[in-house]
C-alpha positions, -999 to 999 in steps of 0.1 A, spaced: -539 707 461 -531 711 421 -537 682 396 -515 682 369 -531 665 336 -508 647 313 -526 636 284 -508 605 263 -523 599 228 -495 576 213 -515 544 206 -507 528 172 -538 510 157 -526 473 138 -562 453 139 -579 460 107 -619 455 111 -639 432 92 -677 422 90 -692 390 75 -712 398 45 -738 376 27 -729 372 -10 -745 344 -37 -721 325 -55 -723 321 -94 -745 286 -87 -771 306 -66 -756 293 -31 -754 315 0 -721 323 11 -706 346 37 -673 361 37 -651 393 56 -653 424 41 -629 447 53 -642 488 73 -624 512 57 -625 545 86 -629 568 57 -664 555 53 -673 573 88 -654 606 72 -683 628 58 -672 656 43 -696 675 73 -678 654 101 -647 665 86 -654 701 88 -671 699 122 -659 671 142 -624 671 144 -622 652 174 -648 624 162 -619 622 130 -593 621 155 -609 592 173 -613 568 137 -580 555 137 -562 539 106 -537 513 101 -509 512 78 -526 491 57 -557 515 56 -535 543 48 -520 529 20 -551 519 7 -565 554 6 -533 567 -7 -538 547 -40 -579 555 -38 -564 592 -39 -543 589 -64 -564 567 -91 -600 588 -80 -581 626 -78 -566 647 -103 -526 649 -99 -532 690 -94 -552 680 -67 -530 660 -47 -500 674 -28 -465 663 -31 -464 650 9 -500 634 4 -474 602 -14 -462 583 14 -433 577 -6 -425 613 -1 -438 619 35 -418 592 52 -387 603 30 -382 638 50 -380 616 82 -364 586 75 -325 578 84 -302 551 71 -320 529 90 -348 531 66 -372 525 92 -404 547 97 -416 546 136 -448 549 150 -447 584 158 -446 591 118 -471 566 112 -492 587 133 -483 619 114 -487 605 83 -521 597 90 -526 631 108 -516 645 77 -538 623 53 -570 633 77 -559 672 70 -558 667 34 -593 644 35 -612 677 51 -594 699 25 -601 675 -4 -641 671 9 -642 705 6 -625 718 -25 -637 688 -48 -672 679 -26 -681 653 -55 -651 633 -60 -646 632 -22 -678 612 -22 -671 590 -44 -639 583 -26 -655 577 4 -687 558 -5 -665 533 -32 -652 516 6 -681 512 23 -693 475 26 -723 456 19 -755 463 33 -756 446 67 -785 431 86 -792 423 120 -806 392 133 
């Protein structure tokens, strides 16, 4: 008998991700706090040109995205930077009088942003890096 495979990869991704950091306050007391994980982090420029589906699995939120796209746009050079990488301008070829962007964009949007990451990694290796290591949190350590 046949077995038809329907693969469904909607899922829309609203937790952000935190981790409790040690950090000494200006009276020398230890504190701990949440630093927010920014996916990017995980997006080597190597990963990005060889493991598609690993960068396919780090999901981003909204909030993530918008993050990046102002990390882009104070980090790059505007010749750099594409006309659709400005959310402003991505959502605005989609959106109706409604003025509402659904999930389905969301996802393109960031689809779109992970195509331009692997592009930018690779055409400006240096500034990519600094793009990606300026998120990454604290040093952690385990107990």
């Amino acid at each position: 008998q046949d077995v038809i495979l329907r693969e469904h990869s909607a899922r829309f991704i609203n937790l952000q991700r935190y981790v409790m950091s040690d950090y000494e306050t200006k009276d020398g007391k230890k504190r701990k706090k949440l630093v927010k994980l920014q996916p990017v982090v995980a997006m080597t420029a190597d990963r990005l040109k060889n493991e598609p589906e690993l960068i396919a699995g780090l999901s981003m939120t909204p909030a993530d995205m918008m993050a990046l796209w102002k990390r882009l746009r104070s980090m790059f050079p505007s010749t750099a930077l594409q006309e659709l990488d400005d959310p402003d301008n991505f959502f605005k070829q989609y959106v109706d009088q409604t003025n509402r962007i659904t999930l389905n964009q969301t996802r393109e949007y960031e689809a779109h942003l992970k195509k331009r990451l692997a592009e930018l990694s690779q055409s400006h290796p240096e500034l990519y890096e600094n793009l990606r290591v300026a998120q990454m949190p604290p040093a952690l350590k385990s107990n």
